[in-house]
N, C-alpha and C positions, 0 to 999 in steps of 0.2 A: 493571353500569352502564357506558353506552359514554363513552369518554372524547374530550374536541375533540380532532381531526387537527390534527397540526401545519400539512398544507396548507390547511387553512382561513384560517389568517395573524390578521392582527388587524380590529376593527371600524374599517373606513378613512372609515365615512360615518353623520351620526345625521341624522335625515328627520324634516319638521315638514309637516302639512298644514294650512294655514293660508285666510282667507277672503280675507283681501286682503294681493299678495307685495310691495308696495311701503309698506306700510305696519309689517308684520314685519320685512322689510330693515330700514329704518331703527326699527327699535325697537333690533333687534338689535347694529344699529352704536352704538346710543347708550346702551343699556345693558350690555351684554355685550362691547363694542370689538371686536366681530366684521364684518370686511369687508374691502376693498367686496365687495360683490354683484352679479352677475354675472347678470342677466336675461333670461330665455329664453325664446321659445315652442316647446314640442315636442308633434309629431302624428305618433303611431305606426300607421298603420293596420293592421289585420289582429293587433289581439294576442290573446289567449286568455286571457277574464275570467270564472272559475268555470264556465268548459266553452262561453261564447258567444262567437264571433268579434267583436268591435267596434273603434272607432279610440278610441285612446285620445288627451285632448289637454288640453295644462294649460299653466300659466305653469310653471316652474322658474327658482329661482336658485340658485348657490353662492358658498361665501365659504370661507375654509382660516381655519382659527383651529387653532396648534399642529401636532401632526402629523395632525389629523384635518378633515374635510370636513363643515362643514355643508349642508345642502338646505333649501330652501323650495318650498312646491307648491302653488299655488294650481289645482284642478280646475278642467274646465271641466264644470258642472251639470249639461249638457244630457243628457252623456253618462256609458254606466255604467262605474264604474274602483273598485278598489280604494285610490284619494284618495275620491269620492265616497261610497262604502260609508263610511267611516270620520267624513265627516263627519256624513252624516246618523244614524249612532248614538249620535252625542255626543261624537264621538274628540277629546280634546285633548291635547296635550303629544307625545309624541313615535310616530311614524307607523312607522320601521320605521330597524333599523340594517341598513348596507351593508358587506359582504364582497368584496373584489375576489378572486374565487376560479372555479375551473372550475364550470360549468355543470351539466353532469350529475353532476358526482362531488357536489358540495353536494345536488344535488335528491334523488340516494340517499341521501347520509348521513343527512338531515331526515326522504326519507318513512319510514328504519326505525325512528325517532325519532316517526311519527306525525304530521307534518304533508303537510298538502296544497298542493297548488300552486294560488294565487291568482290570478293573472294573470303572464304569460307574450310575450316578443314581442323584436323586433327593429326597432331604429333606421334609420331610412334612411339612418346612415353604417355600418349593418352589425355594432352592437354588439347584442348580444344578454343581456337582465337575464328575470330569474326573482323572481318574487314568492312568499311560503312561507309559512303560518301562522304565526305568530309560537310562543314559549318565551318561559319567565324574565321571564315581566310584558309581555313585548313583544308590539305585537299583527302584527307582521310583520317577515318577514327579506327583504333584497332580496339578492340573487347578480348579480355583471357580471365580465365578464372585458374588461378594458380592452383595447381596438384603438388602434393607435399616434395614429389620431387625437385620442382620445376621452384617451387618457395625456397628450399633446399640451394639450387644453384644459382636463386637471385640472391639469398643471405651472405653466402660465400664471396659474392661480387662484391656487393657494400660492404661487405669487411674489409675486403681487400684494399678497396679505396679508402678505408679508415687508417689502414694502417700504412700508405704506399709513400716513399720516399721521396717520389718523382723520378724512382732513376729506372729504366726498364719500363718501357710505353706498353710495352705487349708480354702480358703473363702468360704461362704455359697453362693448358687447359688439357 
C-alpha cells in the first residue's frame, strides 16, 4: 500500500459546482456563516479536457471559512469542462478537493495510484491547476501550485473572512 507524501501537505480547498453562484453564496453565508464571497469570471483558453483542446469558462467564487478555502462554480453550458461533465451526470455535493502542491510530482503519484488526468491548463496570470480522477468517494482531485499572485488573492480572501461581520454575503471583487 502506498502511503500520502508528506509534500502533498493538507486539503487547502473543498469545490461545489453549483447551477447558480449567487444564489449558493448567499445560501452559504446564511446558513453555514461562510463568507463573504468573492465573485469571479474565469476564461482559461487552450486547456486540455479528456485529450480535447477547449476554453474553459465559468463564474467562480471563494470564501475562507477556518483554515480551509471554500469554491463555488458555476459552468458556463455552452462549453465542455469537467464542471459541466459533472453536472450533467447528476453531480451534487462536492466537486473536487484542492492540493496546493507541485504539479507533476502529484500527477505521478496519482497516475501510479491509477488515476487519469481530467482537464489540465494554465491561467492567463500564469498559474497552472491539474485536474485527476477523483479516490475515497471523491469524484476529482484538483493540484495548483500557487504564484505570488494567485497567494496574494487567496490571503485577501482569509482576511476577509477573519474579519467579516456576517452582514454582506457577497464582497466586491
Amino acid at each position: 500500500m502506498t502511503t500520502a507524501p508528506t509534500w502533498l501537505g493538507p486539503i487547502r480547498q473543498t469545490a461545489f459546482v453549483v447551477p447558480d453562484i449567487e444564489k449558493a453564496a448567499r445560501e452559504w453565508a446564511h446558513t453555514q456563516g461562510v463568507g463573504p464571497w468573492f465573485l469571479y469570471h474565469v476564461e482559461v483558453e487552450n486547456t486540455l479536457y479528456r485529450g480535447e483542446r477547449v476554453t474553459m469558462r465559468a463564474r467562480m467564487g471563494l470564501a475562507h471559512t477556518g483554515g480551509q478555502q471554500i469554491e463555488l462554480i458555476q459552468p458556463d453550458l455552452s462549453l465542455p469542462s469537467i464542471y459541466r461533465e459533472f453536472l450533467e451526470a447528476g453531480g451534487t455535493g462536492v466537486h473536487h478537493v484542492c492540493y496546493w502542491a507541485n504539479i507533476e510530482r502529484s500527477r505521478q503519484h496519482f497516475a501510479d495510484l491509477g488515476a487519469e488526468v481530467v482537464q489540465h491548463g494554465t491561467t492567463a496570470t500564469g498559474n497552472e491547476f491539474l485536474y485527476l480522477s477523483g479516490n475515497c468517494g471523491l469524484p476529482y482531485l484538483e493540484f495548483v501550485d500557487p504564484n505570488e499572485s494567485m497567494a496574494a488573492f487567496f490571503m485577501k480572501i482569509a482576511e476577509a473572512a477573519a474579519h467579516w461581520d456576517g452582514v454582506g454575503a457577497i464582497a466586491a471583487y
